[in-house]
N, C-alpha and C positions, 0 to 999 in steps of 0.2 A: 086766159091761156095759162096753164102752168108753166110752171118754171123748169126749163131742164135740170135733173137732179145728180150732182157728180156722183162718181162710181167710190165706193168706201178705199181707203186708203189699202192696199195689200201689204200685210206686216211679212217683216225680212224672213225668210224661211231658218228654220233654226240651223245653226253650223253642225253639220258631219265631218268624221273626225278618220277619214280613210288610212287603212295601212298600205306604206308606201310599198311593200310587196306585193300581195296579193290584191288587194284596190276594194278588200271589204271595205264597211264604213258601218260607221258606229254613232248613235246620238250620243254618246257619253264616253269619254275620255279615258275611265276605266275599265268601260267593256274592251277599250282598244289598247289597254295596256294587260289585262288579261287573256286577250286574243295575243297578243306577241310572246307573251310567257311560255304558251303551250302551240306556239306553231313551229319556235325554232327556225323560223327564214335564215336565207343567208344566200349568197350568191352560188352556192353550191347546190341549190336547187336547180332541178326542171324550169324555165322561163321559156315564154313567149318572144319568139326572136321579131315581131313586129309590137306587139307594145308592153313587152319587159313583164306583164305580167309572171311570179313566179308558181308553179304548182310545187304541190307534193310526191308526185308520183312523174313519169313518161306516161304512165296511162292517162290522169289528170289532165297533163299537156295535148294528149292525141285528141280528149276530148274538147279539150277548147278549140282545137283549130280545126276539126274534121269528125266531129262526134255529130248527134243526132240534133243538136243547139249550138250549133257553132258559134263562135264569137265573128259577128258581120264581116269586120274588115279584117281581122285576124285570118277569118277564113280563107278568103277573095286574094287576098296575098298570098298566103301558102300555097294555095290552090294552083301557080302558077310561079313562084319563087320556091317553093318550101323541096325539101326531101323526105317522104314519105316513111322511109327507114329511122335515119338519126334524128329525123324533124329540124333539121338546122333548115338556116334559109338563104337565099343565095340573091346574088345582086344583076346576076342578068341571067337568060336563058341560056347561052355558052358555059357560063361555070356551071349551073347546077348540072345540064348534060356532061361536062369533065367528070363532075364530083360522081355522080351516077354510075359512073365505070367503072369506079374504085370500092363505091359503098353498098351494090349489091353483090355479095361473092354467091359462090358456087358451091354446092354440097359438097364435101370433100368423098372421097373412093372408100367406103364402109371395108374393114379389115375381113368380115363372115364367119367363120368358122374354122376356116378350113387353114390358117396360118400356123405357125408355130406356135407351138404351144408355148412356148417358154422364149421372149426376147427381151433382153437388157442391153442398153447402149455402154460407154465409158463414161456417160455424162456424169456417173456418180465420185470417178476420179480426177472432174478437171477441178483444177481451184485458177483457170486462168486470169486479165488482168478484167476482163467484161463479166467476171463471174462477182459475186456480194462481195470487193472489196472494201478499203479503207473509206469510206466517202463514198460509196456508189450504191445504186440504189439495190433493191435486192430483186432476182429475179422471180420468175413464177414458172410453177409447175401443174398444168391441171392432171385431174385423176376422176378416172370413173368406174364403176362397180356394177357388175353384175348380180343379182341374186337369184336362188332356187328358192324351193320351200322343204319346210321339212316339219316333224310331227304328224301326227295322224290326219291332221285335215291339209297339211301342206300349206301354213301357213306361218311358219316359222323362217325367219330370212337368216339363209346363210349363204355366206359370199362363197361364188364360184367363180368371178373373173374379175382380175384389175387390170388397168391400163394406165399408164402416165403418157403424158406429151409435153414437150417443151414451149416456149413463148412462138418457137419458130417454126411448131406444128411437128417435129420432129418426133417418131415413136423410140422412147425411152425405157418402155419397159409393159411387157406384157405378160401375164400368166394365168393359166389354170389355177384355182387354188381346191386342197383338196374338202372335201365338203367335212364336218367337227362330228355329224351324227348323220344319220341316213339321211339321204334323197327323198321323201315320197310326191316332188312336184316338179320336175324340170322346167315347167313352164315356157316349153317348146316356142308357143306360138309367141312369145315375147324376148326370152333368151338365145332362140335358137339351138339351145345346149342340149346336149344327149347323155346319159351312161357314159357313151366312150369318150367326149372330152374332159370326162373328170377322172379316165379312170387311173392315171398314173401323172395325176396333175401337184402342183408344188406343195408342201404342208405350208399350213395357215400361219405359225411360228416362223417359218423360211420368209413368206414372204411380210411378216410383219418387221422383220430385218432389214431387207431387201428396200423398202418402201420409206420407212425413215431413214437408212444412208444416203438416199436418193434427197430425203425433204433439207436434209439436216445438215448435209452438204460438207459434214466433217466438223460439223461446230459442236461444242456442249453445250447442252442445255442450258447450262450455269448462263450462258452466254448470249444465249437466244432473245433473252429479255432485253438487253443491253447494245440491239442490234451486231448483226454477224452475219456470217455466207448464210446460215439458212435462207429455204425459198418461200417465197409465197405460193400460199394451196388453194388452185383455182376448181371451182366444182358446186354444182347443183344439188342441195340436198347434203351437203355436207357432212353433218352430224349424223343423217340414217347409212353411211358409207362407212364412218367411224364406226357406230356400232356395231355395224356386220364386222367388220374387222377387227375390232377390237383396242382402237387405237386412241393415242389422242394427242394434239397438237396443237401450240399455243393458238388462242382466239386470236390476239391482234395479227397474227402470220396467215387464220383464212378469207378469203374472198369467194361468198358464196352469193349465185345467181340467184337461187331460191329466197335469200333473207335480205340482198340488199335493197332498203329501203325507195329506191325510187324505180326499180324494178317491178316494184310489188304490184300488187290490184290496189286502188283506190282504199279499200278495207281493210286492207296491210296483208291478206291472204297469199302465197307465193303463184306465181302463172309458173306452168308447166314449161320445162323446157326446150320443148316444139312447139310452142308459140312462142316461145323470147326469140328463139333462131329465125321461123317463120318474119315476124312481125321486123326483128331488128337488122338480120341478117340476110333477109330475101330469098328464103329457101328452104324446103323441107327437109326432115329427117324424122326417122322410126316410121317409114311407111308400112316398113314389116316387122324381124325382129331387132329388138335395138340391139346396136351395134356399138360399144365402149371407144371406140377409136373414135367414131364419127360422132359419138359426143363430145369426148374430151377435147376435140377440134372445137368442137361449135362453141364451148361454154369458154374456153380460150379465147376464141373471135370476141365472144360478147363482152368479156372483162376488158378487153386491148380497144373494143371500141368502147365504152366509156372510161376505160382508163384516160385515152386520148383526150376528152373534152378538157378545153382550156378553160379557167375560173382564174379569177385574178389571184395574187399572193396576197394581197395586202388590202387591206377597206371595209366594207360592209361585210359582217359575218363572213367573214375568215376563220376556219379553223387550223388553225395549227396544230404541230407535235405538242406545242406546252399548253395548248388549250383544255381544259374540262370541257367532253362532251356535254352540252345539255347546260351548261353553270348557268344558274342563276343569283347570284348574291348579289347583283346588283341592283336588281329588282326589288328589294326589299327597302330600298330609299327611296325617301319622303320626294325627293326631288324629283324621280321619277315623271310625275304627276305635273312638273313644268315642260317636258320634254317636248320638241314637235315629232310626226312620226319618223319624220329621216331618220333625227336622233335614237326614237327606239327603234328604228330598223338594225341602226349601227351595232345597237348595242347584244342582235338579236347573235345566236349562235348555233349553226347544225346539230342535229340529234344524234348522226350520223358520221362517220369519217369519209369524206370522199375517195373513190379511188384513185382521182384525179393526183393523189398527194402523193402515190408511192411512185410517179417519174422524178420526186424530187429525193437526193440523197438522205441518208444517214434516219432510216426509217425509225421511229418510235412508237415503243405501243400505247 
């Protein structure tokens, strides 16, 4: 009779070497410290409110917990705790039904056509004590633009309508501007605009006046860098608004939907801003022509709802005012290389500036 013969010894699987972020993992230690280099983690990211995992994107996030490959238990919990909107997660069925009341809103009343042509509030003369004083934080302004076309084929963008609104949804200033060279595309079906709203509408110079007393809030520019009353410029597409207009306004003063970072698609490409509202805000807009007010509202909403998200001040990838985006010099020591991943999580640092950071005083660019 033979002998029963034992089963060969199974050798210890080799050690992976996961980052404490995202929960890749790596056979090699330096794949996992060049994965940290170039992902820029930090608490400032998108996370997974059931197992911390961090993304790079809200899209990222929507996929892990409700995409076509959900993450099992990720799923199964949100599915039933989670908020479909902000993705945050809630700890019983009464909160998230509370929270649900407050964080789907309602399209705001589209301004049409047919209003004044010309509305400017005082807002551009208050300097009161809730306005960018000494220590406080600075306020925001969003703004939105209409364009026509013009040149022969009507594809030349020149701005025919601005609108501003305050944090408090407030219309601050509205205008016809009047077109730099001919009309040849009104682009009805999307502007709404005709001949007769431009035909005795503001000049382009007036309202480039107009628009920075509003931004600038009474500061010099000297002084803009150095933080001051100016506002922060909320708005979609930012730079193609600037250039219809002709303007320009410091970088670290705008917040735009179009280019912040965890906004984005997955591909860093920007989503339209009838799906950021759709998707984040619970409601349409531009079902006809678009409408400047009922944007500036919604892109307002969007910025105040990830303003609002709470990130710690302090600990794992933090960035602060005196941080270098992006810094890595510390990466370039030897010691690196003893590190475990907490430690280089700690030492990881956003690419990005959160918004989260302009509710905190004495803004810095």
């Amino acid at each position: 009779m033979d002998s029963e013969v034992d089963p060969p010894e199974t050798e210890n699987p080799p050690k992976r070497h996961k980052c404490s972020a995202c929960y890749k993992q790596y056979k090699k230690k330096e794949h996992l410290i060049e994965h940290m280099k170039i992902s820029y983690h930090s608490l400032h990211q998108p996370r997974c409110g059931v197992c911390q995992k961090h993304c790079k994107s809200f899209e990222s996030l929507r996929e892990h917990l409700t995409g076509p490959l959900p993450k099992g238990l990720c799923s199964t919990i949100f599915s039933q705790q989670g908020c479909q909107l902000c993705l945050s997660l809630f700890d019983s069925a009464v909160s998230l039904r509370e929270h649900l009341e407050t964080c789907r809103l309602s399209s705001p009343a589209p301004m049409g056509t047919d209003a004044m042509p010309y509305i400017s509030s005082q807002i551009d003369n208050l300097d009161s004590c809730d306005e960018n004083g000494a220590g406080g934080r600075p306020r925001a302004i969003a703004m939105d633009c209409e364009m026509v076309g013009g040149g022969s084929d009507g594809s030349l963008e020149i701005c025919a309508r601005v609108c501003l609104v305050d944090e408090d949804e407030n219309l601050i200033f509205h205008t016809y501007v009047q077109p730099i060279i001919p009309v040849t595309n009104y682009r009805y079906d999307i502007t709404g605009l005709t001949e007769e709203n431009l035909r005795n509408a503001m000049p382009l110079k007036e309202v480039q006046e107009k628009v920075l007393q509003i931004l600038y809030n009474g500061e010099s520019t000297g002084k803009v860098l150095d933080g001051g009353k100016a506002r922060l410029l909320v708005g979609h597409d930012l730079e193609h608004d600037f250039d219809c207009l002709k303007l320009n306004y410091p970088k670290h003063l705008l917040r735009d939907t179009a280019k912040y970072r965890p906004l984005m698609k997955t591909n860093l490409v920007s989503h339209s801003l009838k799906y950021l509202t759709r998707t984040y805000l619970g409601y349409d807009i531009q079902s006809g022509a678009h409408d400047p007010y009922e944007d500036c509202i919604s892109v307002m909403r969007l910025y105040k709802r990830i303003r609002g998200q709470i990130h710690k001040e302090e600990g794992y990838g933090t960035l602060t005012s005196n941080n270098n985006i992006g810094e890595s010099v510390c990466w370039q020591s030897e010691k690196v290389s003893n590190l475990t991943p907490d430690e280089l999580y700690a030492m990881s640092r956003s690419d990005y500036r959160c918004w989260c950071l302009d509710l905190r005083p004495n803004l810095a660019p």
